[in-house]
N, C-alpha and C positions, 0 to 999 in steps of 0.2 A: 313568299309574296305571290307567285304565280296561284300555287294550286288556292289560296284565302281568295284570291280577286273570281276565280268560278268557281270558289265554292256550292255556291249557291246559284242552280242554272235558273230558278224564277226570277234572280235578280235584276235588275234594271239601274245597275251603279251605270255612272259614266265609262268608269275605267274598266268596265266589258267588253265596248263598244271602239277596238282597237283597231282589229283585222283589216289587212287587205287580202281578199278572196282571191289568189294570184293565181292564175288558168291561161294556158296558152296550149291549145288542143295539141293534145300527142306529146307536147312537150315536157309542161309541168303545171301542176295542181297543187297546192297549199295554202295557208294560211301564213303569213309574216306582216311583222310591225316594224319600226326602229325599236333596237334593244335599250337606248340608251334615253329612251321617252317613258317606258313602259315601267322599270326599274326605280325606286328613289335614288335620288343621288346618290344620298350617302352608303347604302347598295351596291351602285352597278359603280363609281368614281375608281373606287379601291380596287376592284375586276380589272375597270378597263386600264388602270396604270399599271396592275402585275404582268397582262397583255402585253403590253407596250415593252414592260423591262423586256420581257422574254424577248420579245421581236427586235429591240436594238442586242440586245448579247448576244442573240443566238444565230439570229441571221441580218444580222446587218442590216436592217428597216427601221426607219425612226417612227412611219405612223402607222396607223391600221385605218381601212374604208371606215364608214359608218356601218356599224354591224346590224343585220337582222336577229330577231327573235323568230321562230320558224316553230310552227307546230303543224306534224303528219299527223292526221286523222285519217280514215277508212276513206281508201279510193285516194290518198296524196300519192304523188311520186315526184323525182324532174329524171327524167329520159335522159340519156348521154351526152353531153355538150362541153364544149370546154367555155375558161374563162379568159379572155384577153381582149384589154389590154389593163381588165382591173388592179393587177397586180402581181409578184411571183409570187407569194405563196396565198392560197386560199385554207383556212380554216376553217375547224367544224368544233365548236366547244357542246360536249351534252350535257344536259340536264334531266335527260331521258331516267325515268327508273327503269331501266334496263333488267334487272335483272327477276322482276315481278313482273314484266312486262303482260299484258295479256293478247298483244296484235301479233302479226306474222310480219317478215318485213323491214325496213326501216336501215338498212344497211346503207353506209355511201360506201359506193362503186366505183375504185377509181381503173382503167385499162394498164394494165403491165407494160413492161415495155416489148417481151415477145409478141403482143398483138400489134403493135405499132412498125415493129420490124419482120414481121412474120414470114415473109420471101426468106429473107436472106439467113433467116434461123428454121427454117422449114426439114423437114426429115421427113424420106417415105415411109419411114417405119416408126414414126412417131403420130400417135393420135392428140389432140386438145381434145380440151373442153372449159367453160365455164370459167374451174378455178385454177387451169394452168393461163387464162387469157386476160381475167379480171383480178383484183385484190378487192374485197369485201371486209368494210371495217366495221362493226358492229358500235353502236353509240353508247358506249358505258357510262353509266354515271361519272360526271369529273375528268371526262376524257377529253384530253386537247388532241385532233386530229392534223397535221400539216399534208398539204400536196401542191405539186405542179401542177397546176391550173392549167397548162396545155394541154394537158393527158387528157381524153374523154373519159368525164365522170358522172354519175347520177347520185340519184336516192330511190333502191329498191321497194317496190308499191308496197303501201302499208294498208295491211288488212284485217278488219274483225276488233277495230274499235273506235266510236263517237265519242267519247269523252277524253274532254280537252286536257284535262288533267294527268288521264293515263293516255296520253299520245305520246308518241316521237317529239321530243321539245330539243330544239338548238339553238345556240347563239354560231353566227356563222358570220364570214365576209371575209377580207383579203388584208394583208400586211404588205406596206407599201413605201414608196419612198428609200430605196437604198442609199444610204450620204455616208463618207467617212463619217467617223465619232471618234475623238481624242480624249483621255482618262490621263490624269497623271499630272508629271511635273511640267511637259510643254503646252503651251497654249497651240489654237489650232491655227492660229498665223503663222507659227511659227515651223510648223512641221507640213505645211499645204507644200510648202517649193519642192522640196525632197518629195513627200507623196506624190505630186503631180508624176514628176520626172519616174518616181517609181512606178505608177500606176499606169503610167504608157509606154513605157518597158515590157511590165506584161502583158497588156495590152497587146503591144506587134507580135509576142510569142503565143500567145493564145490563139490570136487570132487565125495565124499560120496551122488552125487544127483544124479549125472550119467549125466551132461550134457555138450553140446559142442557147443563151439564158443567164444566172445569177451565179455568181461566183463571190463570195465573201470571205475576207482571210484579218485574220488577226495577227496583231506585230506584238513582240515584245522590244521595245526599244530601250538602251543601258543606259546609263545618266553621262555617259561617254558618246552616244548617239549612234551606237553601231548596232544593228537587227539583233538580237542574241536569240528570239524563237520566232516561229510563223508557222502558223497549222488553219485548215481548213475548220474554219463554222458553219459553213453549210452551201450546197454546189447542186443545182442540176441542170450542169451543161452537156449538151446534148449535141451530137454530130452532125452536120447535114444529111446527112443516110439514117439516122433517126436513132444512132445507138449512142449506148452514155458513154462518154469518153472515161477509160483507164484510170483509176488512180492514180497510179504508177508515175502515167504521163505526166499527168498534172502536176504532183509531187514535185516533179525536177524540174518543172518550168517555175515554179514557187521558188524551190532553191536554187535556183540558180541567180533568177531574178534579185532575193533577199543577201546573197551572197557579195554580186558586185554592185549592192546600193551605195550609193553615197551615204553619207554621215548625215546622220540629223544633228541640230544645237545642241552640244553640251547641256546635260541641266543637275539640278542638284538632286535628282530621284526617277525611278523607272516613270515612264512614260506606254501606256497602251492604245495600241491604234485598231479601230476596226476600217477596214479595208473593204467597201462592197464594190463589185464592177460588173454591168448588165451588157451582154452580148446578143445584138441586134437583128434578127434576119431583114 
């Protein structure tokens, strides 16, 4: 659909005439639309609901932002910035042909965590550079990218091509909304009292580590109403001194929590709970 609609750069269709020329000196340069205007439904509908599964299973979000469509052409970039309070996680979906590519460029750039902590992991006899301080993720065709949107990120300047067609093309924007989600034989009235009381359980143990961000954990519940599993779907809680808090930690504060739960309602079949909880600064 993309490359049909500028096929033809004499053209004068309506559906050319999409762009916002988005420029904030030194910051960032590109091209973007809403993806979900530019797309036919019957198109982008079926994308943005696999989105969605992915974001409720995976990490605990029921929505996603309104996504952009993003095209780098010669002379795009966005300079280092973070995102908040859009949401925890920011994605980058490509559509880039990566791998015929003819520009230079076009990497998003998210900061490690050693640049963020770098005092306190510092060595005299250790030099950086570049790719011990950043992670550079190249836009593959088909490639879902996730990150912490606190981290300072960009898009490395793309260079040495005008046509829209072979640019940098992404659909981008953030997953949002973390809310328990119940699957199974209990309804969600019926499992919130127990949840609650569980969820601010870990809550007072968490808290006591001093860390901030999204924590998401999934239950396995028995049709007897006792936890029988619980494992991380996806975490990045981070310490007030800026480092990522231990598995380890975390681990035992999960089971111990899941261990002296109360009982949920008896039901006639397993019950699964996702669990998300956002910690505050």
């Amino acid at each position: 659909v993309y490359r049909e609609r500028f096929a033809n750069p004499l053209s004068t269709h309506a559906n050319r005439f999409v762009w916002d020329y988005w420029v904030v000196p030194n910051q960032y340069r590109l091209l973007r639309t809403p993806a979900d205007s530019f797309f036919p439904k019957a198109l982008f509908i079926p994308f943005l609901e696999a989105l969605l599964a992915y974001g409720r299973n995976t990490l605990g979000c029921q929505m996603i932002s309104h996504p952009w469509l993003s095209v780098y052409t010669d002379g795009c970039y966005q300079s280092l910035h973070t995102d908040v309070p859009h949401g925890p996680w920011s994605f980058v979906y490509s559509l880039t042909d990566w791998k015929r590519r003819s520009f230079k460029g076009g990497e998003t750039t998210v900061a490690r965590p050693r640049l963020l902590n770098y005092f306190s992991e510092y060595s005299h006899d250790q030099s950086d550079e570049k790719t011990t301080l950043f992670t550079e993720i190249e836009p593959l065709f088909n490639r879902l990218t996730l990150f912490d949107p606190r981290y300072p990120h960009g898009v490395n300047p793309v260079s040495g091509e005008e046509d829209l067609r072979k640019a940098r093309l992404v659909i981008h924007g953030w997953f949002t909304e973390p809310r328990p989600m119940v699957e199974g034989a209990l309804s969600i009235k019926k499992v919130i009292p127990v949840l609650d009381h569980l969820a601010l359980t870990l809550i007072q143990k968490i808290e006591t580590l001093a860390v901030y961000g999204l924590l998401s954990l999934k239950l396995k519940v028995s049709p007897a109403g006792k936890i029988v599993e619980s494992h991380v779907l996806c975490s990045h809680l981070i310490h007030a001194s800026g480092t990522v808090i231990p598995k380890q930690i975390l681990k035992n504060c999960i089971q111990s929590t899941t261990q002296d739960a109360p009982l949920f309602p008896k039901a006639t079949g397993t019950t699964w709970i996702t669990l998300p909880i956002e910690f505050k600064k």
